[in-house]
C-alpha positions in Angstrom: 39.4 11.1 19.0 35.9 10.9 19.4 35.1 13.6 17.4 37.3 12.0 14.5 35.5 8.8 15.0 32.3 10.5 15.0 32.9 12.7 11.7 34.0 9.5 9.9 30.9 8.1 10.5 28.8 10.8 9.9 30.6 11.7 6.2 30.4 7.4 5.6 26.4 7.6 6.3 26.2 10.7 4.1 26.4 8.8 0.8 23.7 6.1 1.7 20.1 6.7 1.7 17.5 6.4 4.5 14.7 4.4 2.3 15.1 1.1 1.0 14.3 0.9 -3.1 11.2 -1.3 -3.4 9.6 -2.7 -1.3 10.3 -7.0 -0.9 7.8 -9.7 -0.9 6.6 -10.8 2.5 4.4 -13.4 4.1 0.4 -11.8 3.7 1.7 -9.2 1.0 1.3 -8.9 -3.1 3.7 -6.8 -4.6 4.1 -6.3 -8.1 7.1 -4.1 -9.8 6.2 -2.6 -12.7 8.1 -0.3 -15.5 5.5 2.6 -14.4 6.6 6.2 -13.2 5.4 6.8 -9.4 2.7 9.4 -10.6 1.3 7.2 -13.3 1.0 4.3 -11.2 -0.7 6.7 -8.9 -3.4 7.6 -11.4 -3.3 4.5 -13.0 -4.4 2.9 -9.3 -7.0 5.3 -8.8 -8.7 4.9 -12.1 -8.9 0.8 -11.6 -10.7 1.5 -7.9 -13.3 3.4 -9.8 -13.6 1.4 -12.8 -13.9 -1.4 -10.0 -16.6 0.4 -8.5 -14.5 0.6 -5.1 -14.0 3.8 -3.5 -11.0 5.8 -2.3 -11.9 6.3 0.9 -8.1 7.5 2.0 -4.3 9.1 0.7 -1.6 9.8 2.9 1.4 10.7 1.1 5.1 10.9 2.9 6.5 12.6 0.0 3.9 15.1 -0.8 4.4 16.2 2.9 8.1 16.2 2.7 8.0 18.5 -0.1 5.7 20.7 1.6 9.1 20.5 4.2 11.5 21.2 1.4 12.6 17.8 1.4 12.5 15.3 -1.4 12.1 11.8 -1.0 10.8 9.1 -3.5 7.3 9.1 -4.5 5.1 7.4 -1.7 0.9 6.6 -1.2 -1.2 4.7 0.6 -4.8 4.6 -0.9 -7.5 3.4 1.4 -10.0 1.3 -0.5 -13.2 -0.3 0.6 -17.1 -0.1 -0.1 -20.5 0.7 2.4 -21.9 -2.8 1.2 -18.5 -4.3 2.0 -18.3 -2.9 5.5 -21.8 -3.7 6.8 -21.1 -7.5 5.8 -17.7 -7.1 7.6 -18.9 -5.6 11.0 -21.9 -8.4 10.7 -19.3 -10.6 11.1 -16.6 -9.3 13.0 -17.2 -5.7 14.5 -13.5 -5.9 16.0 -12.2 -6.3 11.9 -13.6 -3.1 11.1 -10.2 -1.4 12.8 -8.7 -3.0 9.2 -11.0 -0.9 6.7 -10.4 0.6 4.5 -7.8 -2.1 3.3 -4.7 0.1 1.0 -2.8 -0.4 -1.5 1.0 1.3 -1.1 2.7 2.8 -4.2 6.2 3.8 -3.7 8.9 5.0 -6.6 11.9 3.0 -7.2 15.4 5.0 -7.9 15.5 3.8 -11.2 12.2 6.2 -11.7 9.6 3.3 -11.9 6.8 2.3 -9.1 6.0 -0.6 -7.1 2.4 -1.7 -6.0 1.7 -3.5 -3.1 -0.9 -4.7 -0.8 -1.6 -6.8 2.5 -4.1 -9.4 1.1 -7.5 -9.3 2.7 -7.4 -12.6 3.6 -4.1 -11.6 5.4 -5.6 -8.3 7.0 -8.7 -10.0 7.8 -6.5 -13.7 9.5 -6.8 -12.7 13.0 -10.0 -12.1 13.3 -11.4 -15.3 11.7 -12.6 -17.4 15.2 -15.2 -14.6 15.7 -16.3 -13.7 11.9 -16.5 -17.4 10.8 -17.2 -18.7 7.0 -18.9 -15.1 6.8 -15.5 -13.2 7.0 -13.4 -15.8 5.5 -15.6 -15.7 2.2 -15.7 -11.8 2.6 -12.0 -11.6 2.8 -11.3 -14.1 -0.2 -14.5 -12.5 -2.6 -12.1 -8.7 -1.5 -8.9 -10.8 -2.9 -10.2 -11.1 -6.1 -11.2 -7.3 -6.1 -8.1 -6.0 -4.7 -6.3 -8.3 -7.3 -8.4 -7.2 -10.3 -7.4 -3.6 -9.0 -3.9 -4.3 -8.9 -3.6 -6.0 -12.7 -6.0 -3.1 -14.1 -3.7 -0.4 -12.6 0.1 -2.0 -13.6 -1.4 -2.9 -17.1 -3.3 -0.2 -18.6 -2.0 2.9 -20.8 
């Protein structure tokens, strides 16, 4: 009997998939759907941190290392983005905040073959360590909204 009850579960779980399709709005995040196939979005991202003037500082990419696996899984990136003159005034204010840099952005493919971009706000990443970095950090954090914003609305707009 328990093998019945465990095959019945097994072949019920087979037809549902392990990742949710987008990912939802939450408290501290900005996440905008767009029409945009996961590798365009990708590029598209990458050209609005440069045109920006931001840097990709880092990629890690689930699904490019699943494939190198043999498995398939949808598209998924985090790109790390941040700036020198952006760090010093950070760790002037808050050396501690510096574990948050370089702040990403997440791009993951959607079923229906289009992408969603999202990001913690820096004001978000940036919220617990306000007491120590003072009006420095908090304008810092809200001047790196705009930027990661202007990013965002470059990147789900252009082409």
């Amino acid at each position: 009997m328990r093998i019945f009850t465990c095959l019945v579960l097994l072949f019920s779980l087979a037809g549902t998939s392990a990742f949710a399709d987008s990912i939802s709005e939450r408290e501290g995040w900005r996440v905008i759907p767009t029409s945009k196939s996961y590798s365009d979005l990708v590029e598209d991202l990458k050209a609005a941190v440069k045109a920006e003037k931001m840097l990709l500082v880092t990629q890690a990419s689930a699904s490019a290392g699943a494939k190198g696996r043999g498995i398939t899984i949808p598209g998924n990136r985090i790109i790390g983005v941040y700036r020198n003159d952006y760090a010093l005034r950070m760790l002037d204010a808050s050396v501690a905040a510096g574990i948050e840099a370089p702040i990403r952005f997440y791009v993951t493919g959607n079923s229906d073959g289009s992408a969603t971009l999202s990001w913690k706000t820096p004001s978000f990443v940036f919220a617990p360590y306000m007491d120590e970095g003072g009006e420095a950090l908090s304008e810092l954090a809200s001047e790196l909204d705009l930027v990661f914003l202007t990013i965002a609305e470059q990147a789900v707009s252009s082409r």
